[in-house]
C-alpha positions in Angstrom: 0.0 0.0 0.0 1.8 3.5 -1.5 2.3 5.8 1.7 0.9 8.9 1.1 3.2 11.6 2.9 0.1 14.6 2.8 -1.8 12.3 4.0 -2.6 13.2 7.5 -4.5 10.9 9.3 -3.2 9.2 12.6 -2.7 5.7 11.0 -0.9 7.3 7.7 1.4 9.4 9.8 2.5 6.5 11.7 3.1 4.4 8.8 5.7 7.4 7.0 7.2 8.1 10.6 7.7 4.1 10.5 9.3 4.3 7.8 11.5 7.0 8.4 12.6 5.5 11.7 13.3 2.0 9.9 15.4 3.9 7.2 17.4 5.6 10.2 18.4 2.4 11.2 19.1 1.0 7.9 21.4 3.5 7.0 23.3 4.0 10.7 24.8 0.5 10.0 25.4 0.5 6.3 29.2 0.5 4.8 27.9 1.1 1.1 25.6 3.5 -0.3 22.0 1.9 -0.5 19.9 2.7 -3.3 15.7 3.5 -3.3 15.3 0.2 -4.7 17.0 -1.7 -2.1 16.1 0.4 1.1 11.8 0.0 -0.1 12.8 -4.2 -0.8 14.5 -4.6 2.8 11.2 -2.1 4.0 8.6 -3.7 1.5 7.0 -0.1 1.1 6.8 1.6 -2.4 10.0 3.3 -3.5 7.9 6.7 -3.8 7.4 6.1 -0.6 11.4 5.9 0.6 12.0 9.0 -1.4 9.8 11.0 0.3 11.0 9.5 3.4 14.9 10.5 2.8 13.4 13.6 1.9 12.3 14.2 4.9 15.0 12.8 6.8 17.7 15.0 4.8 15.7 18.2 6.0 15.7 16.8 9.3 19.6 16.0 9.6 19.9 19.4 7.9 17.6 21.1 10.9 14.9 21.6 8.4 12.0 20.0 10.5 8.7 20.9 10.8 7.7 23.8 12.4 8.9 27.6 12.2 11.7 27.4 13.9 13.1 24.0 11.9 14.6 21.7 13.8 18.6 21.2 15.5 21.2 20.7 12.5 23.3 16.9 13.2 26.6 16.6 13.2 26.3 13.6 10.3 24.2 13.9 6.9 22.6 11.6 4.8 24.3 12.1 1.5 23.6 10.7 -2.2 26.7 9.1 -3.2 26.7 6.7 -6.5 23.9 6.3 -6.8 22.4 5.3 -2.9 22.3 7.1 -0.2 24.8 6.5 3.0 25.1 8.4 6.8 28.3 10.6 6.8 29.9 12.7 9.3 30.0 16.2 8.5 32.7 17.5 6.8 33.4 20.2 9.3 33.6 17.6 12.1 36.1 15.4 10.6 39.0 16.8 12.5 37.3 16.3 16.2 35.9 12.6 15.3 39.6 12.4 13.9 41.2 13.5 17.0 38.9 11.1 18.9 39.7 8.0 17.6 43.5 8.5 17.6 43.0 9.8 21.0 40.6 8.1 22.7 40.7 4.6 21.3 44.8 4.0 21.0 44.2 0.3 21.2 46.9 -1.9 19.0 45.3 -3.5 15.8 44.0 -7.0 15.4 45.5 -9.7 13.7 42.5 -9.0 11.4 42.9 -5.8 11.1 46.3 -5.7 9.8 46.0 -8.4 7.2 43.2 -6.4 6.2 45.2 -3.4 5.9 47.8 -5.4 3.8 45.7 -6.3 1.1 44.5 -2.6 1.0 48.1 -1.5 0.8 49.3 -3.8 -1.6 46.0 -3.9 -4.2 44.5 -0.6 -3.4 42.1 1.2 -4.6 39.8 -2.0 -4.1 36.7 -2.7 -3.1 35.2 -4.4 0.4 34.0 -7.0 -1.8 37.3 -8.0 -3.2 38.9 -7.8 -0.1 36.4 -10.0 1.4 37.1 -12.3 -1.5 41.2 -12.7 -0.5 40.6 -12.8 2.8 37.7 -15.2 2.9 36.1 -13.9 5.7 33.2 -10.7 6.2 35.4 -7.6 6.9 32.7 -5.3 7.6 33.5 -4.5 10.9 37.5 -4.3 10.5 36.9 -1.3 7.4 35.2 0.3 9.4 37.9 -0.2 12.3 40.4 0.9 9.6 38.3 4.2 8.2 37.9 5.0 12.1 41.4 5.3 13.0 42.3 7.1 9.9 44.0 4.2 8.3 42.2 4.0 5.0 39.8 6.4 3.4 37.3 5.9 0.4 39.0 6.8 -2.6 36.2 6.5 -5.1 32.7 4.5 -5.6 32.0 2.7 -8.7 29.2 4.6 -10.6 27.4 1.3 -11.7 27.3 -1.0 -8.4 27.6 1.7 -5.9 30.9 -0.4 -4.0 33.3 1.9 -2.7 37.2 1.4 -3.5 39.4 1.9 -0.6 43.3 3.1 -0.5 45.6 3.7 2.5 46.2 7.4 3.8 49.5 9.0 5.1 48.6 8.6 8.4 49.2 4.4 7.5 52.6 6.1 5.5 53.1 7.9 8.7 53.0 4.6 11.0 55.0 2.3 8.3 57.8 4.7 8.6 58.0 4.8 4.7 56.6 8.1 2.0 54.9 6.3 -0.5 53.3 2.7 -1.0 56.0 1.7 -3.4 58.4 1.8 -0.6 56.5 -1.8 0.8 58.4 -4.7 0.2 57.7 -6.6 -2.8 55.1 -9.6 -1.6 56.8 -12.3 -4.4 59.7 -13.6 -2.1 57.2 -14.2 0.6 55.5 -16.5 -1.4 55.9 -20.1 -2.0 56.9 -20.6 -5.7 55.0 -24.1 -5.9 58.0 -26.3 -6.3 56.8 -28.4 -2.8 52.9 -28.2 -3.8 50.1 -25.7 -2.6 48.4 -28.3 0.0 49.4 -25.8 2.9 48.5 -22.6 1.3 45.5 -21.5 2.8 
């Protein structure tokens, strides 16, 4: 049933505030950009209906609300971004969340989270996708680890599928101790050259 934002009737108000509310929590989680289509499948409402709704939620982040005197401007914005739509700080925050998480969170990398890192540093820009696909294992949680503490930073998203590319910044230069990626060692002498079989390679 096609919510109908004018519409303002108790029930249809609580439907498109439903709405609203579920995209919110949609989008606080999500790593890529998420299109109208895919936001009204995972909602099973009309797309008309989730455009309106991120809309209204835009205005909202923006301190647009209703009301004459708008609402209270966030310190993150839902932004379009190839194609979907994704939470983002503001950019004129993103020295203080910066500061934070080098400050306040200090805590040594995982075993994850630098094997993580090493694919990004050796095959960057690449996707969370393809990284997932070397690793063999979701690592959802350790990009966003990395992109917290400054390590990585999104370097592009691909017009068509929406997947961000990530590269390492010069704060990862900074902690290597080297001034460009092609100062890493080369990877080939680590590797087995297949003379003894690949049975253990995994």
């Amino acid at each position: 049933m096609e919510i109908d934002m004018l519409d303002t009737t108790p029930e249809s108000v609580k439907t498109a505030l439903d709405v609203e509310r579920s995209l919110e929590a949609i989008l606080m989680i999500a790593d890529e950009p998420q299109t109208l289509i895919s936001l009204a499948t995972a909602l099973s409402v009309p797309v008309a209906a989730v455009r309106q709704s991120i809309e209204r939620l835009v205005a909202d982040f923006d301190g647009q609300g209703i009301g004459a005197g708008g609402g209270i401007r966030r310190g993150f914005e839902l932004r379009e971004v190839g194609g979907g739509w994704r939470m983002y700080v503001r950019g004129e925050y993103d020295d203080v969340v910066r500061d934070f998480v080098l400050t306040q969170n200090p805590t040594r990398l995982s075993q994850a989270a630098l094997e993580t890192l090493a694919v990004i540093a050796y095959k960057q820009p690449i996707s969370r996708g393809a990284i997932a696909s070397i690793r063999a294992v979701n690592v959802d949680s350790v990009v966003r680890t990395l992109l917290g503490r400054g390590l990585i930073s999104e370097a592009f998203t691909e017009s068509e599928t929406g997947a961000i590319h990530y590269a390492t910044t010069d704060l990862t230069l900074a902690q290597l101790g080297i001034n460009s990626i092609d100062e890493l060692p080369a990877i080939s002498p680590l590797l087995s050259d297949g003379s003894e079989g690949f049975a253990d390679v995994l």
